[in-house]
Every structure is written in C-alpha cells, then in structure tokens.
N, C-alpha and C positions, 0 to 999 in steps of 0.2 A: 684523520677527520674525513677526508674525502671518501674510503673505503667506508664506513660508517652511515654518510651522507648518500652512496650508492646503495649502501642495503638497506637503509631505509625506505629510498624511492621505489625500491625491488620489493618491499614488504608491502607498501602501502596499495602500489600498483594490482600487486596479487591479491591482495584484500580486496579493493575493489572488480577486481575480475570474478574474483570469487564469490562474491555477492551476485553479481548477474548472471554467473553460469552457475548450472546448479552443483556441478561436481559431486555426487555423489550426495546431496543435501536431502535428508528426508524431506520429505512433504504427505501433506496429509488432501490432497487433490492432484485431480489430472494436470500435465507438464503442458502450460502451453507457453514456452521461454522463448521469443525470438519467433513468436507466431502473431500474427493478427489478433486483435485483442475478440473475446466477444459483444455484439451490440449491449450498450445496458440498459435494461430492461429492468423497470420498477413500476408499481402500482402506486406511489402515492411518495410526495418531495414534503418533509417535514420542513426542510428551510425552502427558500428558492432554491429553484433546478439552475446550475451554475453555466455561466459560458464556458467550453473546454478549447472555443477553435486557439489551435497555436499551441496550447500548453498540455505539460506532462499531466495524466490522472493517475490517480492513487484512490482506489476503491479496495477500501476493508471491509471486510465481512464478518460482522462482529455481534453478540447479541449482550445484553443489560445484564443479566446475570452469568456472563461470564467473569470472571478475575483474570486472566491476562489480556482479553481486550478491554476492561478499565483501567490496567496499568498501561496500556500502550496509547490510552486517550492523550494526557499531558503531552506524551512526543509530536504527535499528529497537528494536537494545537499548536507547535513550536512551529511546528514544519510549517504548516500551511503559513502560519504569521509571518515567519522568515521568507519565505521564499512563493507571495501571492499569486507575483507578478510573472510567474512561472509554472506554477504547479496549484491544481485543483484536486482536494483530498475529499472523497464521498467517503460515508460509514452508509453501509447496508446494513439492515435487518430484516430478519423476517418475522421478527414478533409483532403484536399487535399494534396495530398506528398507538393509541392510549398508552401503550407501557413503554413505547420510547420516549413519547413528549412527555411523558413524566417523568424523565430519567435527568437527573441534572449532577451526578456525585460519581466522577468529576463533570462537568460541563463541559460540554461537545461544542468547540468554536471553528468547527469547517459544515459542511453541506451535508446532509442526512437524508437518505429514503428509504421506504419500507418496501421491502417484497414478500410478501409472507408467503408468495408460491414458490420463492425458491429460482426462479427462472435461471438467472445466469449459475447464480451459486450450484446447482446441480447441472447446470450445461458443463461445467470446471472440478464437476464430482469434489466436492468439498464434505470431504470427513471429519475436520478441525477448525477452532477458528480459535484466536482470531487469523484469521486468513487473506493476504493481500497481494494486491497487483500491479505496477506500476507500470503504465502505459506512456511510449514518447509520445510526441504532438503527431507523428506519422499512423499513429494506432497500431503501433507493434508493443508487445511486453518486454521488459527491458527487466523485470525483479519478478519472483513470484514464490509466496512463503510464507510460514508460520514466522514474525516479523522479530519475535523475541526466540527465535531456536539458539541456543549456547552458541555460537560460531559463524554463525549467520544474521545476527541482527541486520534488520531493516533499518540502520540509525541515522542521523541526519546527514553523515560525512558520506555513509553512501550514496546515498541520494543525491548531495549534492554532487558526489562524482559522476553519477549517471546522467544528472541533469545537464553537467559539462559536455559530458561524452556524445549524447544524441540531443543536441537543440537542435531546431531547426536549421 
C-alpha cells in the first residue's frame, strides 16, 4: 500500500511538473515559460476589464469559429467559477467586436476582449489556438500551450496545482 501510495505521489507530482515545464511539449508559439508575462494589450473589454492585482491570469486566445476553443469554453467557466477568488480567466479575440458579442453557443462566463491587431498574440508568435497562458500574481508564466494537446492538458487539477505552487 504504501509503495503504491508513493508512486502515486511520484506520478502526480510529475504530472504537474510536466504541465509547467514544457519538456519537449509542442507548441504552436514562441516559449515564453518562466518569463515575464507580456503587458496585455486590447482594443475594446466585451465584459468589464477585470481587477488582476493579486491573482493568477489565464488569457486564451481563442476565436468563434474555432472547435477546440468552443470545447475548451465549459472548462474555463468551471475554472473561473471554482477558483474566482484566485484566478482571472480573459478569452481574446481578434475577430470583429459584433461577431464575438454575438456569440453565445456555449456562453462565455469569465472576461472577454477584442484585439483585432493581434498585439500581444503576435508579440507570443501564435500560430494555433486555442492558445493560452497562465500568469502568477508576480507576472511571471507559470503554463503556456495548446490547453487540449493529448498529454498536456490545461485541466482544472493543473491549475489548481500551480495555483498552490506560486500564490503569493
């Protein structure tokens, strides 16, 4: 049992390491893991612009007619609903203001802005999306990845381990 109960803790712990480091993880944009995040920059807050001081941010870079960034919607809403009082989850786009406010299938229940010039998204060379980043309250990147890659999910257990790992 005990031998059992240590590989597990041994599995788990690697999981979540593995998550944050990218070890060999494709990605579809520049690495910036364990770097200063870049400022973000948007042209227009579909909901209100959220307060961050103190807490982790999660900016996805996602657009409407994608299919695995509307499958990654529901987890986002989980996340942010579970864990508020801690982490601030932004979806970027950079499609037009009118065709995200009209986008409601599934229904986006965290903070929304539009960049349609692309700013930070191409400061991060982002060739995929949906694409995301998960910044401590220090403003360093803690995650950074296609959030549904086979092996690398971005799922709530990670997050909540990162969230552990670097609070303030």
């Amino acid at each position: 049992m005990k031998k059992n109960l240590t590989f597990l803790l041994l599995l788990i712990g690697t999981a979540v390491f593995a998550q944050e480091s990218n070890n060999g993880k494709k990605l579809w944009a520049k690495s910036i893991l364990n770097e200063k995040a870049p400022d973000l920059v948007v042209e227009k807050w579909i909901s209100k612009q959220p307060d961050t001081k103190g807490k982790f941010v999660l900016i996805d870079f996602w657009a409407t007619w994608c299919g695995p960034c509307r499958a990654y919607i529901p987890t986002l809403n989980d996340i942010q609903k579970k864990y508020a009082d801690k982490i601030v989850i932004i979806g970027v786009s950079d499609e037009a203001v009118e065709k995200v406010e009209a986008f409601n299938n599934p229904k986006i229940n965290y903070f929304e802005a539009i960049d349609t010039k692309g700013t930070v998204k191409d400061s991060l060379q982002v060739k995929g999306i949906p694409h995301a980043i998960l910044i401590d309250p220090k403003g360093i990147v803690r995650w950074e990845g296609f959030p549904l890659l086979q092996g690398n999910q971005l799922t709530e257990e990670v997050i909540k381990g990162l969230l552990e790992k670097y609070k303030n």
